[in-house]
Residue frames as qw, qx, qy, qz and C-alpha x, y, z in Angstrom:
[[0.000, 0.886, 0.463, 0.000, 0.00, 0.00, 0.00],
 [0.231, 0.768, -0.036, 0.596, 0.84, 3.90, -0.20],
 [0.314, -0.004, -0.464, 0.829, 2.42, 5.30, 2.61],
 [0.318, -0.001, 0.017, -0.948, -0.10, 8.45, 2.37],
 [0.571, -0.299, -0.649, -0.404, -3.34, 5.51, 2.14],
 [0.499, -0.278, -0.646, 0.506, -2.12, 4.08, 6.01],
 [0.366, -0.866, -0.187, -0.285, -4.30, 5.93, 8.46],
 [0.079, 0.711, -0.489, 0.500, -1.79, 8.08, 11.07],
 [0.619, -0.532, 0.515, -0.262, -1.96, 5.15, 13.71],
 [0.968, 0.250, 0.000, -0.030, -0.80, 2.49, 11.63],
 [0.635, -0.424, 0.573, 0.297, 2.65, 0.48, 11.71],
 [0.599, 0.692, -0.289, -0.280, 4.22, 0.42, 8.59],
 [0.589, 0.210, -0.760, 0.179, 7.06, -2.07, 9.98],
 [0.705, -0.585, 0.292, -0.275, 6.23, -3.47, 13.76],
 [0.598, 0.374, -0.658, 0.266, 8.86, -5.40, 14.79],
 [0.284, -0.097, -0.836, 0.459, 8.86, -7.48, 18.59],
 [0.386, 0.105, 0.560, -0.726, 5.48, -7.41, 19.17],
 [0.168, -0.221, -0.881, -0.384, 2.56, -9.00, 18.24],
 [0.369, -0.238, -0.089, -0.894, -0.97, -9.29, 18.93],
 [0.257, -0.056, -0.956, 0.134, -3.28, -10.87, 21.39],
 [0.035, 0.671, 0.727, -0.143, -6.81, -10.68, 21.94],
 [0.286, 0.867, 0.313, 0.262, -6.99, -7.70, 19.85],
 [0.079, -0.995, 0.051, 0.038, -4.43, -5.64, 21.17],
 [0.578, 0.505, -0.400, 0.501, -0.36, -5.08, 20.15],
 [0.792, -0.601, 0.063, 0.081, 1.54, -6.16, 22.99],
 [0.144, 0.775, -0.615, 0.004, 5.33, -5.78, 22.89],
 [0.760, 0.345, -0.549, 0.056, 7.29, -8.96, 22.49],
 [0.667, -0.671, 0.324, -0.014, 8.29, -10.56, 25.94],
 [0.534, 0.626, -0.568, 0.018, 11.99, -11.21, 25.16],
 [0.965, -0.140, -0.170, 0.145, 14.45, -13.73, 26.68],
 [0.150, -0.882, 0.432, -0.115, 18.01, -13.94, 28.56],
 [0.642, 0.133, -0.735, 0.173, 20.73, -16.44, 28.90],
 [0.700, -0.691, 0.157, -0.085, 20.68, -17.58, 32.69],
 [0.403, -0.720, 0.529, 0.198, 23.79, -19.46, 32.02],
 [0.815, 0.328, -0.427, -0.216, 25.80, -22.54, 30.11],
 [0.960, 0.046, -0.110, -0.255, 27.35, -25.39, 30.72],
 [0.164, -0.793, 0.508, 0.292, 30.15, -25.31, 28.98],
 [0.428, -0.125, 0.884, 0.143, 29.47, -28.18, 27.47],
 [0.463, 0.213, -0.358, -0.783, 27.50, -28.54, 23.73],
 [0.021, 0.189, 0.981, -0.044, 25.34, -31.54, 24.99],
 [0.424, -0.531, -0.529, -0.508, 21.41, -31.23, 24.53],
 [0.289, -0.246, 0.498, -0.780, 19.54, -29.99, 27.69],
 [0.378, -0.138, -0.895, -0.190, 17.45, -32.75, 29.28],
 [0.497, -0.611, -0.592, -0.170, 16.28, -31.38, 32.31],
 [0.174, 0.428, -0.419, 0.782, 15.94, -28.72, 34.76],
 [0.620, -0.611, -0.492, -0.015, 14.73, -29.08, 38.53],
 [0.190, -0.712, 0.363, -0.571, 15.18, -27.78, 41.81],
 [0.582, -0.027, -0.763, 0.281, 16.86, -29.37, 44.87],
 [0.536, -0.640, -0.250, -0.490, 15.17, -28.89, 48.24],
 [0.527, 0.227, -0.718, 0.393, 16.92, -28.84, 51.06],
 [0.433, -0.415, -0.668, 0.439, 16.27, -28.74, 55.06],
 [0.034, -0.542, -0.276, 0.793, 15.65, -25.01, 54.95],
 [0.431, 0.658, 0.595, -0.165, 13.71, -24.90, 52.09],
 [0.056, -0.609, 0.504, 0.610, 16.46, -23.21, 50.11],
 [0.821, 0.468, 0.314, -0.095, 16.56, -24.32, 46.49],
 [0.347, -0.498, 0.615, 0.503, 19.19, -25.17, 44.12],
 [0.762, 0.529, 0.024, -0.372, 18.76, -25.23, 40.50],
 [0.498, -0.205, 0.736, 0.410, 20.45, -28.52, 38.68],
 [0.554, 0.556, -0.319, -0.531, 20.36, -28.65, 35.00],
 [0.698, -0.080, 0.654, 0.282, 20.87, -32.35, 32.75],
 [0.303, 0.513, -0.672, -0.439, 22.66, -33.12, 29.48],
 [0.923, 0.044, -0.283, -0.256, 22.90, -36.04, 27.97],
 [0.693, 0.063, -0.497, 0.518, 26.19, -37.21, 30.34],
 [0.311, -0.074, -0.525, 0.789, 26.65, -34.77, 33.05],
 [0.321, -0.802, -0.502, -0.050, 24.34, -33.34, 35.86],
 [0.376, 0.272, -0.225, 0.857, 25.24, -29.82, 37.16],
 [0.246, -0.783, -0.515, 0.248, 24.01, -27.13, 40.13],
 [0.163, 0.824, 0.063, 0.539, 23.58, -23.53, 39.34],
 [0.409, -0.260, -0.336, 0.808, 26.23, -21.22, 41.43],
 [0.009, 0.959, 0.274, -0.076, 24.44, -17.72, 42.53],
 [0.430, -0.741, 0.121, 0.501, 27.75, -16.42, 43.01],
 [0.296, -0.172, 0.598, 0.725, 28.98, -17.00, 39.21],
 [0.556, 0.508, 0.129, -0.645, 25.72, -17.11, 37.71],
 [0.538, 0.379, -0.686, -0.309, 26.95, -20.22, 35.77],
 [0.938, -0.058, 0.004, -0.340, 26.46, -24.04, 36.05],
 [0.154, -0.603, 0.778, -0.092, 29.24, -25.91, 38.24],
 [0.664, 0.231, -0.628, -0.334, 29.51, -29.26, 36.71],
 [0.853, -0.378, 0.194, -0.302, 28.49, -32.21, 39.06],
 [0.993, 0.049, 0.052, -0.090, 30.75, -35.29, 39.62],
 [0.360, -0.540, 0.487, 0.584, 34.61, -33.98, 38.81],
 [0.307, 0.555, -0.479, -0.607, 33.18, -33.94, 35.04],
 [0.163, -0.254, 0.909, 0.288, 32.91, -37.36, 34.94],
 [0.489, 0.021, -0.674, -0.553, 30.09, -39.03, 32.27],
 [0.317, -0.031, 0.850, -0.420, 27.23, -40.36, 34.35],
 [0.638, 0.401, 0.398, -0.523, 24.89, -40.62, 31.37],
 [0.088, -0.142, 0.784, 0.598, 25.04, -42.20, 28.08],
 [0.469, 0.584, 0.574, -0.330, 21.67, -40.96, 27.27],
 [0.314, 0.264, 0.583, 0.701, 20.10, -39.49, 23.82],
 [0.082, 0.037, 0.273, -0.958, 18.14, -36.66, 23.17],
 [0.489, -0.347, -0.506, -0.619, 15.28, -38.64, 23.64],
 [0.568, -0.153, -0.709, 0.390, 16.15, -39.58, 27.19],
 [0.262, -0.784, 0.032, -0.561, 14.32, -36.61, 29.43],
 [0.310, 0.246, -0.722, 0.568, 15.46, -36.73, 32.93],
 [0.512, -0.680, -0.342, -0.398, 12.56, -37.31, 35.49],
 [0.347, 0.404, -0.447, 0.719, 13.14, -36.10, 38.92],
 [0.599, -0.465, -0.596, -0.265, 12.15, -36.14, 42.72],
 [0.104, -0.539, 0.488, -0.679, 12.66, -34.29, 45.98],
 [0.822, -0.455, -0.342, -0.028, 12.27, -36.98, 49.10],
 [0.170, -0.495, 0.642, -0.560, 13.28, -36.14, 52.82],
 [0.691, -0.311, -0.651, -0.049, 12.78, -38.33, 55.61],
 [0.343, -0.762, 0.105, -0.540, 12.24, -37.96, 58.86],
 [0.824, -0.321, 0.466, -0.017, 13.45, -41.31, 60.63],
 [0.935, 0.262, -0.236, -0.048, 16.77, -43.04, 58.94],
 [0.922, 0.055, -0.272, 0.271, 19.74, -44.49, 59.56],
 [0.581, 0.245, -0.342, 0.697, 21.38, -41.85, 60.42],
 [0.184, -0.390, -0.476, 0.766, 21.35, -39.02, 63.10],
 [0.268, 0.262, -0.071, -0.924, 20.01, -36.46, 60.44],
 [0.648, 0.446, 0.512, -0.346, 17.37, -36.21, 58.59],
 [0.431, -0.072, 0.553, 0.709, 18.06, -36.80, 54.67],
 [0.416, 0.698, -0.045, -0.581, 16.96, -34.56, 51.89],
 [0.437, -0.035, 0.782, 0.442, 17.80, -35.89, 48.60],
 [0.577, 0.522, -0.047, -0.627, 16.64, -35.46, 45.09],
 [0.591, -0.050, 0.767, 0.244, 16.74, -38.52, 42.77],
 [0.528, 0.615, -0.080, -0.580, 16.52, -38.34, 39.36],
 [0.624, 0.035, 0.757, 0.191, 16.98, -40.86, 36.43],
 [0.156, 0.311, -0.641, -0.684, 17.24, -40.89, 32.48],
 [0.810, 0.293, 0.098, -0.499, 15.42, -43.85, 32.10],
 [0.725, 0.413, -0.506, -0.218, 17.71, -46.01, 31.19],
 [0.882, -0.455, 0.094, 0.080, 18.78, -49.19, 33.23],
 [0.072, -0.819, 0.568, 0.019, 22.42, -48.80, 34.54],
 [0.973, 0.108, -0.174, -0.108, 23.21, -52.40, 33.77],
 [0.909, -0.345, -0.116, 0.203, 25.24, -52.76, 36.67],
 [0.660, 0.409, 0.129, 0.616, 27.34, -50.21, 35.55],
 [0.327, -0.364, -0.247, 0.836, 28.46, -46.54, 36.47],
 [0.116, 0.093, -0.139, -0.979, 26.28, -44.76, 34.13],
 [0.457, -0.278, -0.485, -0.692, 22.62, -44.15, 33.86],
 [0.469, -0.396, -0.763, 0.205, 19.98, -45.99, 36.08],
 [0.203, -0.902, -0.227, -0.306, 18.91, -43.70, 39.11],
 [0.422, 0.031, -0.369, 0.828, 21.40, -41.05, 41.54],
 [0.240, -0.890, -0.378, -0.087, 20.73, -38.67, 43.87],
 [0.266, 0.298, -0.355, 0.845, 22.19, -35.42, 45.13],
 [0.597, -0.448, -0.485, 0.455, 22.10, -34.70, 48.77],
 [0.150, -0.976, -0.107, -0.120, 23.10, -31.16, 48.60],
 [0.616, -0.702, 0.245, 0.259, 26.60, -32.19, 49.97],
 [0.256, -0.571, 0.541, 0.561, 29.19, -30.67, 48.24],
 [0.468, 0.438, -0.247, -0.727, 29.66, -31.41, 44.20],
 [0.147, -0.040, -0.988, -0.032, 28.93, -35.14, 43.76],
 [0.756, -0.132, -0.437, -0.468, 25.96, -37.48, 42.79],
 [0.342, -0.459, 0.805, -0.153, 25.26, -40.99, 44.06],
 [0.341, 0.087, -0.909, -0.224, 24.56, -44.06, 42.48],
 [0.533, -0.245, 0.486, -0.648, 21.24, -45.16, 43.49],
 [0.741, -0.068, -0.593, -0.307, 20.34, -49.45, 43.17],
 [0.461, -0.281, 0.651, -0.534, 18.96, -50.60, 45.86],
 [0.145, 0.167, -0.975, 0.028, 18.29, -54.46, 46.66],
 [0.689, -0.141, -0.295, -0.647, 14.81, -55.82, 46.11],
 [0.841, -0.478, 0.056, -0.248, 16.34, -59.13, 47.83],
 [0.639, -0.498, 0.410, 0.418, 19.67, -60.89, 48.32],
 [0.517, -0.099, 0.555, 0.644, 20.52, -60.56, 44.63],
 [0.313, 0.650, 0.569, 0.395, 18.34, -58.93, 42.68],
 [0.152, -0.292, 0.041, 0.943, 18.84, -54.52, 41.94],
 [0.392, 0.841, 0.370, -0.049, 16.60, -52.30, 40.85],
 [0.525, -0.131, 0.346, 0.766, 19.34, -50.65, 38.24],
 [0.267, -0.129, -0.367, -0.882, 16.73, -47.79, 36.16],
 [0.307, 0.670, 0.584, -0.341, 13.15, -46.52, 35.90],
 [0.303, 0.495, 0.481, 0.657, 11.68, -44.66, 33.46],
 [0.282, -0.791, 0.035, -0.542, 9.42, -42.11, 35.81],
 [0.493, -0.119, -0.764, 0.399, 10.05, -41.44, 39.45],
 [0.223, -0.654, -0.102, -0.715, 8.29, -39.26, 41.98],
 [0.189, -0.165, -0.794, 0.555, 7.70, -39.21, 45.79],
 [0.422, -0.457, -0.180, -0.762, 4.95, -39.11, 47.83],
 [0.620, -0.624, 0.047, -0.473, 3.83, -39.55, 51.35],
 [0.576, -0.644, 0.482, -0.148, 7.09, -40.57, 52.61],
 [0.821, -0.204, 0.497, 0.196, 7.76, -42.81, 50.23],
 [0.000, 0.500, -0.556, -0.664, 9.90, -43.27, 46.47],
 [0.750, 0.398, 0.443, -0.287, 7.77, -44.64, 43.42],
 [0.205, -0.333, 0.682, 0.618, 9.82, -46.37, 40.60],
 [0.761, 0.464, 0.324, -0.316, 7.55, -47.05, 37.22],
 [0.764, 0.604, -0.227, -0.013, 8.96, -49.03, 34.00],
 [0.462, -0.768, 0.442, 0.032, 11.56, -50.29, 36.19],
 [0.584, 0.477, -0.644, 0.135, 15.05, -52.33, 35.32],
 [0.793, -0.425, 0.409, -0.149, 15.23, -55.38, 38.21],
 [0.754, -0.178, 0.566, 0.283, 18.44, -57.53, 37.96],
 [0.247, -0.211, 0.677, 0.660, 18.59, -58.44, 34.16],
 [0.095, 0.498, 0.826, 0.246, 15.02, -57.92, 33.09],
 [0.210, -0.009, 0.021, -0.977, 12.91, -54.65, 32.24],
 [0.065, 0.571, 0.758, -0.309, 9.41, -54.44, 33.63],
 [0.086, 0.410, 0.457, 0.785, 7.51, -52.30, 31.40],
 [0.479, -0.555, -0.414, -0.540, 4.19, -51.90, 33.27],
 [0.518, -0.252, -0.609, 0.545, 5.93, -52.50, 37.07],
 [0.192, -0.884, 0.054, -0.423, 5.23, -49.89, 39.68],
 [0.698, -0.109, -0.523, 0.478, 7.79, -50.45, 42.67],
 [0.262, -0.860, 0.126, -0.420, 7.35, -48.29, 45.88],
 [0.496, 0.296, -0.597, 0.557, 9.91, -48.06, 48.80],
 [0.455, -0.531, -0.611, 0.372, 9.18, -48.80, 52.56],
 [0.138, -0.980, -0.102, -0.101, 7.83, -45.21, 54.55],
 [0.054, -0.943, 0.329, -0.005, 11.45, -43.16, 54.78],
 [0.230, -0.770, 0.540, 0.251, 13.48, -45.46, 53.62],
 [0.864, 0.468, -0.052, -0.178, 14.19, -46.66, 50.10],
 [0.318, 0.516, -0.791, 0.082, 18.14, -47.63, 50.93],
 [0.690, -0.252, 0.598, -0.322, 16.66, -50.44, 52.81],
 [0.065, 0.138, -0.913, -0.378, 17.73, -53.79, 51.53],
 [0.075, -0.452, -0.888, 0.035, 14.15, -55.81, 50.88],
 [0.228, 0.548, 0.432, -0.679, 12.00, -52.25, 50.98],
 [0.560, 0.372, -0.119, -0.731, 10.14, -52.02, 47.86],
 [0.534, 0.237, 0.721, -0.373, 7.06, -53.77, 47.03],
 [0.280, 0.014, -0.614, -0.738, 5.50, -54.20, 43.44],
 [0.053, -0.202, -0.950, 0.231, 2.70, -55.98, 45.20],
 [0.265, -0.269, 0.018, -0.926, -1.11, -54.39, 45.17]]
């Protein structure tokens, strides 16, 4: 169209903005928060929960798990760097905050587990870990269903009323598609605590 046609409120170029329910809204833009440092896919971001309700943002790749520093404003890599996944970027990371109030030890634990989804087949990568909050290190998490048999991977996990809920689980040498496996009330490092039973 003419210039001189365009009534005297009209945009001739609009640029970052757009419209929404009838009215021109400016463009809500974006920031980095941080990187990596590393050019793996992002799999997943959560918060850790700890004993004072602080939070800690962790980020996943497809190999390493990291916890956002406030003080750098960057993402301090988890583990001394080392490769705790050998996932793909179809592998999302699912994730869970569980405390307890009664275990083994004197404190109480806080913990966040989280898992790819893939079964650690006895091995140092994949399957489920948790951070604790202490300092920059995971842990390996397969706990013993009964004298020999691990639960080595899930696909989902989640807590809830004290306890940990594996689904699509890896047990020993054998994936359970359709399993659910839950973990005695506050404490899922027990040897012989989770059920699959209903």
């Amino acid at each position: 169209q003419a210039p001189w046609i365009l009534p005297e409120d009209a945009f001739t170029n609009i640029e970052n903005a757009h419209i929404r329910n009838g009215v021109i809204e400016k463009r809500k833009g974006f920031s980095v928060l941080a990187t990596t440092g590393n050019s793996e896919r992002l799999m997943g971001l959560s918060d850790y929960v700890d004993a004072t309700n602080v939070k800690e943002l962790m980020a996943f790749d497809t190999k390493y798990s990291y916890v956002f520093n406030v003080s750098t404003n960057s993402f301090d890599i988890l583990d001394g760097g080392a490769e705790i996944f050998s996932g793909s970027d179809t592998d999302f990371i699912w994730t869970a905050n569980w405390s307890s109030t009664a275990s083994t030890t004197s404190d109480v634990l806080f913990r966040m587990y989280f898992t790819n989804g893939k079964d650690s087949e006895g091995g140092a990568k994949n399957g489920i870990r948790y951070y604790d909050g202490d300092g920059l290190t995971t842990t390996a998490f397969a706990p013993l269903i009964n004298d020999i048999t691990r639960i080595n991977g899930c696909k989902l996990i989640f807590a809830w009323g004290g306890r940990l809920y594996l689904l699509n689980t890896y047990e020993g040498t054998t994936h359970y598609p359709q399993r659910l496996r839950w973990s005695k009330n506050q404490d899922p490092s027990q040897a012989g605590a989770w059920d699959d039973d209903v």
